[in-house]
Structures are given as C-alpha cells and as structure tokens.
C-alpha positions in Angstrom: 96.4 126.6 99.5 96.0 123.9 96.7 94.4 124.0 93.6 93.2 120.9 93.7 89.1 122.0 94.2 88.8 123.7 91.2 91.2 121.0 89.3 88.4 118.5 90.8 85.5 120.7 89.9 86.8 120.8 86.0 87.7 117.2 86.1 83.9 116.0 87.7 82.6 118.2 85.1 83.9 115.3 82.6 82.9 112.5 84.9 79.3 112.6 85.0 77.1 111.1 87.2 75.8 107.4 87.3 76.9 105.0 84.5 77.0 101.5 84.8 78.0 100.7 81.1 79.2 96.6 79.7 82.4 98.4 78.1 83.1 100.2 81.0 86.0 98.2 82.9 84.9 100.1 85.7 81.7 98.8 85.6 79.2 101.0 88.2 80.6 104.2 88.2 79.2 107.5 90.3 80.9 110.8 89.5 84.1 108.9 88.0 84.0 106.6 91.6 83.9 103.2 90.8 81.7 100.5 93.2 85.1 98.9 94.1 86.6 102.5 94.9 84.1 103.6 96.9 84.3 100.0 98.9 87.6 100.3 99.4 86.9 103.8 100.7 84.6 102.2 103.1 86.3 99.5 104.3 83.4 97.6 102.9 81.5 96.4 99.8 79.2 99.2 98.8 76.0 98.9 97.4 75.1 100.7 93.9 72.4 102.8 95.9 75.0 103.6 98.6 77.5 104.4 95.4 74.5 106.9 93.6 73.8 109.0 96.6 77.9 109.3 97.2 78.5 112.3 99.6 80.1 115.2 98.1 82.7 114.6 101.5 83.4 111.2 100.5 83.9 112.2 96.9 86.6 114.5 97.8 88.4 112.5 100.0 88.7 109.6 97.1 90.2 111.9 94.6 92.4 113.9 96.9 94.2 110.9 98.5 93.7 108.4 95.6 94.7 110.9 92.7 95.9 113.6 93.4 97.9 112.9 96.3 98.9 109.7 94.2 100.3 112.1 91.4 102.3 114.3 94.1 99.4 117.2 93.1 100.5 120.3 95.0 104.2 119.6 94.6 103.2 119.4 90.5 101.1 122.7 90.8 104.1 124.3 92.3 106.2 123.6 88.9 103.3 124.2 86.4 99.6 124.3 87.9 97.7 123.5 84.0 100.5 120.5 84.1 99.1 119.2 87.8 95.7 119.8 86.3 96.5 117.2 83.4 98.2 115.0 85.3 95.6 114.7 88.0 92.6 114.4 85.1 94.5 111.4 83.4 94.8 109.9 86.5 91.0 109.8 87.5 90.9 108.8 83.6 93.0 106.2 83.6 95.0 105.3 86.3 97.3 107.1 88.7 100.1 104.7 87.7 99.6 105.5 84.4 99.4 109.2 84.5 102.8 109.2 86.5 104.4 106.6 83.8 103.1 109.6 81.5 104.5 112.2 83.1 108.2 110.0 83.3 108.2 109.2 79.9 107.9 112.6 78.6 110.4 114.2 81.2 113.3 111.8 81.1 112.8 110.0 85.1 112.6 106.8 85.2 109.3 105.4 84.4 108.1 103.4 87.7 104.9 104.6 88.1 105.5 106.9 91.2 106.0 110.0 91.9 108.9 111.3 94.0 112.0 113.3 94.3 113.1 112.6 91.3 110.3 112.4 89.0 109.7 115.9 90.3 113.2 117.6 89.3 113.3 116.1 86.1 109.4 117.1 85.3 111.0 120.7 86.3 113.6 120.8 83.9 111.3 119.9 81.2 108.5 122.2 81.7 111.2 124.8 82.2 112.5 123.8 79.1 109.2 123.6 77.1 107.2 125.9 79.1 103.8 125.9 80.4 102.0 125.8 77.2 104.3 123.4 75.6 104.7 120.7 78.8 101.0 120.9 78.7 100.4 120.2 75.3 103.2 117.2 75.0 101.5 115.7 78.1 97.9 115.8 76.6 98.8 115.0 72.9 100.7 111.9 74.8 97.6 110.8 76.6 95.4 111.4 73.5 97.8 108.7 71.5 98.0 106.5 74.7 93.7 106.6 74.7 93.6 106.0 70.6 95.8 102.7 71.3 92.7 101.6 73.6 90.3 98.7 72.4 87.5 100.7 73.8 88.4 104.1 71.7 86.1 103.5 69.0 82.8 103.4 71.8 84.7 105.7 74.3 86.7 108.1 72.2 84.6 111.0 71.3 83.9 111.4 74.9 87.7 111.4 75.5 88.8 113.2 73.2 86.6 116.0 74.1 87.7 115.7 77.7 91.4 115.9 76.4 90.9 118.9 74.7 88.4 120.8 77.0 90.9 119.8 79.8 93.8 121.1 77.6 92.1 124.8 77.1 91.5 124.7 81.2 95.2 124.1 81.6 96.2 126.6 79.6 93.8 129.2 81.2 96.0 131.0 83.8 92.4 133.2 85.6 91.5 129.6 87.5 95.3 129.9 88.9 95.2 131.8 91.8 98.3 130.7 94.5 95.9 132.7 97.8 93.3 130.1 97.0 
C-alpha cells in the first residue's frame, strides 16, 4: 500500500485549519483546501461554512487525486519515499506544477511540469546517485530558495521555513516508512 496517509497526516500537520488571510493568494483556506479547490471538488461554488466543516473524506480525495496523484506519488515513493514526501508537501505548498518543475530541474528531465516516464527515470538516477539523504536535502534546500524569491516571504516565511525543515527531518526519518502499510 501507499504511503500517502501518513505523508498527508505530516503535511496537514503544517496546514492548519481555517485561515482566510489578505496576503494569502489563496484566499479562504480549510486544512490547506482553498474555497475554489473545494468548488471545483464539488462541481459547484462552495460556501466558506461548507469549506470549515470540510469532511475528512473529501479532504482526502483532494490531496490524493490533486497532489499526490499529480506528482506521480506512489511511483516517487517507490524510488525514495522521504523524496515523494517532499515532493507531495511542496505541491500542496505551492503548486503541483511547480513541485514537478522542482523535481525536473534538479534531476536533469525536461522541466514541463508533469510527471511521467521520464521524469521518473531520470529522478532515479539522481537519487541513486545522491542518495536518500542527499536527493532530499537538494530538493528542500531548492524549494527553500524558490519560497525566499517570493514577495510574500517576509509575512509567510517563518511559517515556511519551519514547514521546510520539519518536513525535511520527517523525510529523512525512515520508522514512518513502512512498504506493508
């Protein structure tokens, strides 16, 4: 089975609950789900009530199908599960698009935004070649620089900088890695 529900666990754990800041792009936000996520999920605008009382179903279908199936999840965890783990956080963080592009950069595929074939072989080569520890660390100290080039860093960047580096110990920590889960 996947890792993905105690990747999502560590990444909600970040998230929070309501927020409905001005600097936030994302404007209402539940548990990292924005209003517009949560319409789209519905096939209909959402209200922010509808959004704070969120089922915990609902919330798991979002991140599965819009992260971490978006960021080829389970085929990542086979290769490195801490690297899946990043990937799948900066995705919720910041865009699926942009945590593939990431991931691309780094490992030498081209960088289109989307995970495939390719993306995958070449992300295997690298995290063979750096291992574990080191893919995981040139990933988050990647996504740290890309956050500190944000307008919003100086409200924002405690927070995510916190998250980076909480996120980067969990990755690390091979006793949530368990392939019978």
């Amino acid at each position: 089975m996947s890792n993905f529900p105690k990747i999502l666990a560590n990444t909600l754990h970040h998230e929070g609950l309501w927020s409905d800041h001005a600097l936030d792009p994302g404007g209402a936000t539940m548990k990292g789900v924005t209003l517009k996520t949560y319409s789209d999920y519905l096939g209909r605008p959402a209200m922010k009530d509808e959004l704070r009382r969120i089922p915990d179903d609902h919330l798991e279908a979002i991140y599965r199908k819009g992260y971490w199936d978006k960021v080829k999840g389970d085929d990542l965890a086979a290769i490195s599960p801490g690297l899946a783990a990043c990937v799948f956080d900066f995705a919720v963080n910041s865009g699926p698009g942009r945590a593939a592009k990431a991931l691309q950069s780094l490992c030498g595929a081209v960088t289109d935004g989307g995970i495939g074939p390719n993306t995958l072989k070449q992300a295997k080569a690298w995290a063979d070649m750096l291992g574990p520890q080191g893919a995981i660390d040139a990933y988050q100290a990647f996504r740290q620089h890309y956050l500190e080039s944000l307008d919003t860093f100086a409200h924002f960047g405690k927070g995510w900088t916190r998250r980076v580096g909480d996120m980067t110990v969990f990755a690390k920590d091979n006793a949530w890695v368990d392939a019978g889960d």
